[in-house]
Structures are given as C-alpha cells and as structure tokens.
DRENBA-126481 format. One record per residue (C-alpha): y, x, z; residue in one letter; residue number from 1. Coordinates in Angstrom, 3 decimals. Each point is the difference from the previous one (the first is absolute). Example, Ala and Ser with C-alpha at 12.3 -4.5 7.8 and 13.67 -1.06 7.14 Angstrom:
REM residues 2
- -4.500,12.300,7.800,a,1
- 3.440,1.370,-0.660,s,2
//
This chain:
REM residues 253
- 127.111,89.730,94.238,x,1
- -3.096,2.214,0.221,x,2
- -3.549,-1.458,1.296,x,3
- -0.740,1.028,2.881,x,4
- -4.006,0.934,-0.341,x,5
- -2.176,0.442,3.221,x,6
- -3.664,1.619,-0.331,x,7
- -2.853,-1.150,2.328,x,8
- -2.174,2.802,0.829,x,9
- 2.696,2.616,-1.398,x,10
- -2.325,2.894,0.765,x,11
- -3.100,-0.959,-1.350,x,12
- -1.385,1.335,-3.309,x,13
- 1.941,-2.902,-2.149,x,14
- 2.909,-0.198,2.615,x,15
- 1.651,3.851,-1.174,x,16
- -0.174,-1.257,-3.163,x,17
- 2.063,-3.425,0.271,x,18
- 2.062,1.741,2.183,x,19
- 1.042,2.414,-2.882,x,20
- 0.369,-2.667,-2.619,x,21
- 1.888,-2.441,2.304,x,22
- 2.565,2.682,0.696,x,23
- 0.083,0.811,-3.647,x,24
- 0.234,-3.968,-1.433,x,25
- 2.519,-1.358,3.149,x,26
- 0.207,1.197,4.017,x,27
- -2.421,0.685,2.085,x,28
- 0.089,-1.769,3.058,x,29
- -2.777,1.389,1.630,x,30
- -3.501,-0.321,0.984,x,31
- -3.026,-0.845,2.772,x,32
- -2.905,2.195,1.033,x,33
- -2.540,0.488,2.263,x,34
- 1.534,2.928,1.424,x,35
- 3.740,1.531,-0.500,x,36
- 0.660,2.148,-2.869,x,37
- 0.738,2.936,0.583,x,38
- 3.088,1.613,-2.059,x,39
- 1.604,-2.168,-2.630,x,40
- 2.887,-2.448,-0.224,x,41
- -1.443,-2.816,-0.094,x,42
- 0.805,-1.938,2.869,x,43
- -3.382,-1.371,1.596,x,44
- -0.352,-3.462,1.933,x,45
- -2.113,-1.371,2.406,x,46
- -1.604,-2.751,-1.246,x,47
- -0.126,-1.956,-3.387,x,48
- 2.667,-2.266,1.272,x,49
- 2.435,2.498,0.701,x,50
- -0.327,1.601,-2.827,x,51
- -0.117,-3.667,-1.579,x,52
- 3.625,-0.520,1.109,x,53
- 1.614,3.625,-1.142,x,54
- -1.374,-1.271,-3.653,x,55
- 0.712,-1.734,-3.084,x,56
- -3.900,0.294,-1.199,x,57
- -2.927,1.572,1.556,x,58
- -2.446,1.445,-2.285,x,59
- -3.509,-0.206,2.637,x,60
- -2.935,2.123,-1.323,x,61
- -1.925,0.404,3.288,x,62
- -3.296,-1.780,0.986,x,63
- -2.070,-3.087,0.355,x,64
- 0.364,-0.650,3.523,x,65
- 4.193,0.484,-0.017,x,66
- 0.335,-3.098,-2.510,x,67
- -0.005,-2.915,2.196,x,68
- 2.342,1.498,2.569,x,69
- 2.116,1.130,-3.152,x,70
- 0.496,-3.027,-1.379,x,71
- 0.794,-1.845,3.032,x,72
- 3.018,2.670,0.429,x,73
- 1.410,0.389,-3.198,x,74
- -0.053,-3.976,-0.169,x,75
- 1.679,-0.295,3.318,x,76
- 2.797,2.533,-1.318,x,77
- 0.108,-1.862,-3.086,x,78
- -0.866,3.661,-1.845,x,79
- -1.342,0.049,-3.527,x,80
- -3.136,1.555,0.237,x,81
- -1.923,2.377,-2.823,x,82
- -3.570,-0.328,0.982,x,83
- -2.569,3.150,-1.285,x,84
- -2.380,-0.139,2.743,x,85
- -3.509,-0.946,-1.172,x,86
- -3.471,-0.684,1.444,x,87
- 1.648,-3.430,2.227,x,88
- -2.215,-2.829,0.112,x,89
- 0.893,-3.972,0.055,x,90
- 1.937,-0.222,3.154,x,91
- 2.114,2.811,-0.706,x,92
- 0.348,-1.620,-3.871,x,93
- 1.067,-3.470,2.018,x,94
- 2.543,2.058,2.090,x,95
- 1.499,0.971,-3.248,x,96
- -0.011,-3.141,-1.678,x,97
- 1.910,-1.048,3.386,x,98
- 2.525,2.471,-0.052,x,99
- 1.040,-1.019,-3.507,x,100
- 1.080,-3.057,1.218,x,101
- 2.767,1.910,1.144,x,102
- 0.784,3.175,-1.563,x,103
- -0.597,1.312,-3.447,x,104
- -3.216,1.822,-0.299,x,105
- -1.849,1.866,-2.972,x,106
- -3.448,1.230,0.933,x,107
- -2.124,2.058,-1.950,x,108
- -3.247,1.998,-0.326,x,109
- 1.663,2.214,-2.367,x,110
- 4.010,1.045,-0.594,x,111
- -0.621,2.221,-3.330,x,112
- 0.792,-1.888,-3.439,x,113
- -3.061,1.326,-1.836,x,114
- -2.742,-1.707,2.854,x,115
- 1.891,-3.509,-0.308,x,116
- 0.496,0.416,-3.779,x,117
- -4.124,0.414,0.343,x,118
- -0.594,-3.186,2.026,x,119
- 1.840,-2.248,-2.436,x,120
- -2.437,1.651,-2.638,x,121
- -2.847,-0.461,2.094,x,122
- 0.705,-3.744,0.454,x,123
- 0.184,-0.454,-3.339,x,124
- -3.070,1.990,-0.497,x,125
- -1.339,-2.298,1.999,x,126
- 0.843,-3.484,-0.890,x,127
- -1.105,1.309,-3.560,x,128
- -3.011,1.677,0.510,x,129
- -2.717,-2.319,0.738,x,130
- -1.862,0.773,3.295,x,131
- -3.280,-0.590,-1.283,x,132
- 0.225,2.393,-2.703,x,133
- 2.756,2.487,1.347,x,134
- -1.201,2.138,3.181,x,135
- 3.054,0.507,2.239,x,136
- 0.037,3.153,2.311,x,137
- 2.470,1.923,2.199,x,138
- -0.237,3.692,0.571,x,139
- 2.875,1.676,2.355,x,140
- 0.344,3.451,1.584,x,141
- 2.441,1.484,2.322,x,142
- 0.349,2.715,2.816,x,143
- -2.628,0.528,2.185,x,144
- 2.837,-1.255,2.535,x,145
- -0.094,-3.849,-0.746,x,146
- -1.385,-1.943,2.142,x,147
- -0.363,-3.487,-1.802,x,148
- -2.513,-0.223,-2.286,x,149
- 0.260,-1.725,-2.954,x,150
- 3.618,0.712,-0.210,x,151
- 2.708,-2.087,-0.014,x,152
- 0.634,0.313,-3.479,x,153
- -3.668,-0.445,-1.141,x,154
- -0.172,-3.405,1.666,x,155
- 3.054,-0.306,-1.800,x,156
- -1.667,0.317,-3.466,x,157
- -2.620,-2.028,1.247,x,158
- 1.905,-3.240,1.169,x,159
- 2.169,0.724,-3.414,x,160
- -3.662,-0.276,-2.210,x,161
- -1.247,-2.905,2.383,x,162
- 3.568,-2.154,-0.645,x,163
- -0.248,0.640,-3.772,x,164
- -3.686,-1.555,0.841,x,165
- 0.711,-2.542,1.608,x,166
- -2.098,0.777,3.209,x,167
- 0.474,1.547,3.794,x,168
- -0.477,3.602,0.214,x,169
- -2.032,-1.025,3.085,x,170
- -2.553,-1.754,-1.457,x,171
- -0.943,2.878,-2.985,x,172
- 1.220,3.000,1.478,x,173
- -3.151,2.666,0.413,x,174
- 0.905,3.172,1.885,x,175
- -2.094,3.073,1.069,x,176
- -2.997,-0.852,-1.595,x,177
- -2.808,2.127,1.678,x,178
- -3.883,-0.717,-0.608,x,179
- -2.177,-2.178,-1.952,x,180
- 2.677,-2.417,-0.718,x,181
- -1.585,-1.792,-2.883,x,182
- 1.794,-0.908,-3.127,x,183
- 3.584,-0.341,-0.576,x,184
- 1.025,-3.563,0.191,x,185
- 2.892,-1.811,-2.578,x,186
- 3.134,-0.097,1.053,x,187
- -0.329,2.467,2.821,x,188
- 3.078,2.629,0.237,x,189
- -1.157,3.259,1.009,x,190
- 1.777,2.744,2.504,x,191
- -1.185,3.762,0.893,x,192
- 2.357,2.083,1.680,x,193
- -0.218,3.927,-0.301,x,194
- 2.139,1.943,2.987,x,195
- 0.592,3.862,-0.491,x,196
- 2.735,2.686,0.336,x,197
- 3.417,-0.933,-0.624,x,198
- -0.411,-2.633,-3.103,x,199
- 3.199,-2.052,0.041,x,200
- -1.495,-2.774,-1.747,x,201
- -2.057,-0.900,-2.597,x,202
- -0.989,-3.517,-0.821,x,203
- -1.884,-1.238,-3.142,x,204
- -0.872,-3.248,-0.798,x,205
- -3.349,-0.166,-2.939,x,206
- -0.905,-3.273,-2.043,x,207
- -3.457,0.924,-1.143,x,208
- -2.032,-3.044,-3.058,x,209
- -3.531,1.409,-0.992,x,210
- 1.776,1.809,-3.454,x,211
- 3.890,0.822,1.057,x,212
- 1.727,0.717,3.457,x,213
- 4.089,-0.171,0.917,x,214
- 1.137,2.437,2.572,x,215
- 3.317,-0.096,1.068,x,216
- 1.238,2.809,2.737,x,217
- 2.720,2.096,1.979,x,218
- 0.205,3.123,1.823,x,219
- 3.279,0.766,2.170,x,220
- 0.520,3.408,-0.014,x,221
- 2.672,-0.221,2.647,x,222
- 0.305,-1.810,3.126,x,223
- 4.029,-0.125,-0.267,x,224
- -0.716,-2.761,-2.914,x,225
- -1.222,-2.579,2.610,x,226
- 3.145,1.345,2.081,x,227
- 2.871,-0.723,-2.548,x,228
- -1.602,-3.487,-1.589,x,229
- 0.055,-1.147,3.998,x,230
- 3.898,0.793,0.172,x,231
- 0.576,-1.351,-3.383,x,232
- -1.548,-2.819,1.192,x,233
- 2.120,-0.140,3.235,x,234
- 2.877,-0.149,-1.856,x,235
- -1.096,-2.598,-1.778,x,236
- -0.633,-2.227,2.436,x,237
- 2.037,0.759,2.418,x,238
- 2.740,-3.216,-1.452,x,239
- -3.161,-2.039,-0.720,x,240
- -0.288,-3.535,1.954,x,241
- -2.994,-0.343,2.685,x,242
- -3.237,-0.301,-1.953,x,243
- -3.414,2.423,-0.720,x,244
- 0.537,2.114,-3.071,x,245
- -2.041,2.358,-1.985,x,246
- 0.257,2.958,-1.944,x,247
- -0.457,-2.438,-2.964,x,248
- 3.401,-1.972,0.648,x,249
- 1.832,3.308,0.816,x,250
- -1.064,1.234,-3.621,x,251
- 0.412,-3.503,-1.371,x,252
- -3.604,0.083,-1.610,x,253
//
C-alpha cells in the first residue's frame, strides 16, 4: 500500500517542495496553510488534525510557535510525525519528547545527508581535538529571509562539537560577539551568522591550534535536497515504533 504523506504548511517556501517529492516517492495526501491555495490538487485541510487523520506521515516544516499544538495533534491521531521546524525552545522540545511516547517521531535541524554526515565529523572533531588547544567556531549564512539566527543547523554543529567534548553547548557557546570583548576563553564554541540574498545554506565548522586549523563545510545548492531527505525520512519511519529519532538512526551512523 502507498504512504499516505501530509505536508504542514504546504504553501510555504519548503512546503511546494515536499509536496513535489511526496507525490513523487508515495501519495500525497494533502496539506495545511494559513490561507487556501489557490489552484492545485492538493486537497487542503483545516487544521493539523484533519489533515493528521487523511495521513499516513506528516512531514511539518512550519514554525516555532505551531510545535506544541502539533505535537499534541499528531499524538492524539497517533500520526508519525517528520519534524523540520527549527528555532523551538525547551517547552516545545518537552512537547516533543511527549509526543514520542506515543507515535514515532524523527526530528531534525537538518534532512540533507551531507549536513548530518558533517555533525558526526564534527563530534569526532571534537572529542579529539582538545579544547584548550583547538579553537572551535561556527560560521552559517542563509537568505536574507530567515528569521532564526544561529540556524538550526549551526547549533547543530555546535551541540555535535560540545558532545564530542563532553560539555553543554550552554555553558561555552559565544554568539554575536560585538565590542571590547576581551580575550577568547578555552573551550568556548563560537557562532556568527551572515544573512544575505538567497544563500540556501552554508555552514562551516573551523578547528583552529596556534600552527594548523581543520575546517570542515557544506553548501546546499538546492533547497529540494532538504525536501527529498525529509520524505525519505518519512518513509522510513513511518513503520517505526513510538520513540524520538534522528537523522543519525535513519542513516544508521
């Protein structure tokens, strides 16, 4: 039988794209937006949970402040969810964590193979560099259009070096640094963000010792990429048991 996959926010910048590679990879159910689409065949629904119930999978790449109400629907429905959405904070991570319970979920700041292929490395990076003699920092860029800041993915790499360090990325993470800021400290893990035109993504991660430096990076050059690893992914897990997966477990890494 065919998944059924439903997009959240099927309009949106990210939504015309998963709705092309659902309907390639399986059947479309349909999608939510903030306002009905005009033209199209897709049908449109409601509300989450309507849509929810038409679907197999939904694939939700929408915003912040939809997450909690998401994941209280798509539990309820008992619908696997494929969570893109970045820039939530703790309660929004706890509502996930709940909705697990229940359903299967795989959440990620990044669907493209090349960006999780880069946070194992940086991890590793990480655990082997030493902190005290390696300088970590983060530099991302996207469209001018993003409104989080650092991006998803960048925390990404940054959590990534902190596990391979053994530390929080909330105790060493230094971000926008602006002024007389004094010296760099060991062990911090550096972020500046660049914003301009219509950059897909570009994310680089630079180990820098007083003689040598590592720098590991990725460009996208197309947004579909982040499109068809999401509905590769929601294939995936769409026969998976309840439980919170990542991008690492999908790729077996």
């Amino acid at each position: 039988m065919t998944i059924r996959i439903g997009i959240a926010g099927i309009t949106g910048r990210m939504g015309i794209y998963l709705a092309e590679e659902a309907a390639a990879a399986a059947t479309l159910a349909g999608g939510t937006s903030r306002s009905r689409p005009v033209g199209g065949s897709a049908p449109h629904f409601a509300d989450i949970t309507a849509l929810a119930r038409e679907s197999d999978v939904v694939i939700d790449f929408t915003h912040a402040s939809t997450v909690r109400e998401h994941a209280a629907a798509l539990a309820a429905t008992e619908t696997p969810w494929v969570l893109g959405t970045t820039g939530y904070g703790d309660e929004e991570q706890a509502a996930v964590e709940a909705a697990a319970k229940t359903i299967p979920v795989i959440a990620a700041a990044n669907f493209c193979t090349g960006v999780n292929l880069l946070l194992l490395l940086a991890e590793k990076l990480g655990h082997a560099l030493e902190a005290s003699q390696f300088d970590a920092e983060i530099l991302e860029m996207h469209h001018r259009q993003k409104v989080d800041a650092p991006s998803g993915t960048a925390l990404a790499l940054g959590r990534a070096v902190a596990a391979g360090r053994g530390v929080r990325l909330e105790d060493v993470m230094v971000s926008g640094r602006d002024g007389h800021t004094g010296p760099r400290q060991d062990g911090e893990i550096g972020f500046a963000t660049l914003r301009g035109g219509q950059i897909i993504g570009e994310h680089e991660v630079s180990f820098t010792a007083g003689d040598e430096q590592i720098t590991l990076s990725h460009r996208a050059f197309d947004r579909r990429v982040f499109a068809s690893g999401a509905v590769r992914a929601a294939l995936w897990l769409h026969p998976q048991p309840a439980g919170l997966y990542s991008m690492r477990d999908y790729l077996r890494l």
